[in-house]
N, C-alpha and C positions, 0 to 999 in steps of 0.2 A: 375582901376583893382580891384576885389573881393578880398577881404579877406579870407581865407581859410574856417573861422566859418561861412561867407553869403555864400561859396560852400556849405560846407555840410549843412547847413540848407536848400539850394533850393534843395538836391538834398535828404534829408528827406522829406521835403514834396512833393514831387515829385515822391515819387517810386515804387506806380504802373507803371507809364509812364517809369520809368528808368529799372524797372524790364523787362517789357515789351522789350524797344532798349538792353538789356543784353542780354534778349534769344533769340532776331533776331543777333546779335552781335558771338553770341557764335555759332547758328546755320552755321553763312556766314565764318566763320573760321573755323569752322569743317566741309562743305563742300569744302573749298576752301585746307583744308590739306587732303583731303580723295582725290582728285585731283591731287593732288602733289605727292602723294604717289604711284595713279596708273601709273603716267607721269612716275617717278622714276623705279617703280619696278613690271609694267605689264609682262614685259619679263621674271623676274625673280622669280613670281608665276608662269608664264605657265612654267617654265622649273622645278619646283619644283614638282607642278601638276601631269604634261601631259608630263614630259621627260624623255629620254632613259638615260639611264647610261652605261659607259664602262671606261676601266682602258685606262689614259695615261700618255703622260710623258711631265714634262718640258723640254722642249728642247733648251731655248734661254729667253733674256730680252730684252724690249723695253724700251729704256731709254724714257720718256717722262719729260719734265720741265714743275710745274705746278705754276703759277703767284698767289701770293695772294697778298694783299694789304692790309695797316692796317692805318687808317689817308690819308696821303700824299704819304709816302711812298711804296714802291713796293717792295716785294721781290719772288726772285725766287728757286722753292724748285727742286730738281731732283726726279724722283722716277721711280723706277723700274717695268715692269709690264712683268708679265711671259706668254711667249710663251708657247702653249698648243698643243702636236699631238696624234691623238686619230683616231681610226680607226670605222666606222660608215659604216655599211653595204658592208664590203667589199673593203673601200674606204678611204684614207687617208686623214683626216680631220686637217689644223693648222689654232687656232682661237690665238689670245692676250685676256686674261684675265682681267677683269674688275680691280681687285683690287690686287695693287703693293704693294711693300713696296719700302722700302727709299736706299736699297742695294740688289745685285745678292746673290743668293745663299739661302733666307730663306725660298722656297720652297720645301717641297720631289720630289725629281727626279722624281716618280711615284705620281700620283693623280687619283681623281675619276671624272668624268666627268659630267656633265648633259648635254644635247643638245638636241632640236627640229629633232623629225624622220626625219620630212619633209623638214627640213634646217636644214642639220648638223652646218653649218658655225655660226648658232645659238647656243652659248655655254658656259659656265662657270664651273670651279672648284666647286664641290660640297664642300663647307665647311656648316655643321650643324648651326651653328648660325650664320657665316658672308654671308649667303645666305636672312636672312635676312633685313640685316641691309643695307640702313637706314631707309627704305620705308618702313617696318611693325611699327614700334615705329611710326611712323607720323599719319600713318595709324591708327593706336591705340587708339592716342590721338583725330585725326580727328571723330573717329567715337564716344569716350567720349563726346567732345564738343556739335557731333550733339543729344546726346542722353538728354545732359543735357539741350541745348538752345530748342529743341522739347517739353521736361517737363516743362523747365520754361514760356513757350507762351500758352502751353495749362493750366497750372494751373494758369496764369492772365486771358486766356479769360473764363476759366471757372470762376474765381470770380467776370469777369466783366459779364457774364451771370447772376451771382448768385444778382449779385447786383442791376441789370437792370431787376431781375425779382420780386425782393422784394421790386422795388420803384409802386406807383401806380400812374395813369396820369388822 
């Protein structure tokens, strides 16, 4: 096994080559979160976008139990997720809510809606910031990643241009 000082030495002299596996590295990880984010929260820009609004009301919770696991062990959490009725073109609309909390009652009776014209059943509580979370922060960063690993493979292949143009054969 290498010594820590024969790492970093191989990987000083190494680091056009390593710069180069960094900006395909960073590039494949900020496509792979810019992915993740659309997977996560396509639904939730088109209703932000391109959706209708109207006032409605909590009317009920859905207990749901969510399993996390930490090691070996397993635990299980409860958490609340508010029923939603809301009236959409004449027609009475009840969706469940994406995001619960951990007890009934921390909703307003009244809320603001967003939902697709074309599928009501399509729908979420407009809250200002937890509309976007968590898929715009991934989002975010995915698109950082790609901008930085795009900079860093054009500014090695432009040095290895530079460098392959100033040798002579």
């Amino acid at each position: 096994m290498a010594s820590i000082e024969e790492v970093v030495e191989r990987l000083k002299s190494n680091r056009p080559k390593m710069l180069r596996y960094m900006g395909a590295v960073q590039l494949l990880l900020g496509l792979f979160l810019l992915f993740m984010a659309y997977y996560i929260g396509h639904t939730h820009l088109h209703l932000i976008r391109a959706g209708g609004r109207a006032p409605g009301r909590v009317v009920g919770y859905e207990q749901h139990d969510f399993i996390s696991s930490t090691g070996n062990s397993r635990s299980f959490t409860t958490g609340f997720l508010p029923v939603v009725e809301f009236n959409a073109n004449g027609r009475n609309v009840r969706f469940t809510d994406w995001l619960g909390s951990n007890s009934t009652g921390r909703f307003p009776d009244r809320v603001t809606v967003l939902y697709d014209v074309s599928i009501p059943s399509i729908a979420m509580i407009d809250r200002p910031v937890m509309n976007w979370i968590p898929w715009a922060p991934i989002a975010a960063v995915g698109c950082f990643l790609c901008v930085v690993g795009l900079k860093g493979l054009l500014s090695q292949s432009e040095k290895e241009t530079t460098t392959y143009d100033n040798h002579t054969f």
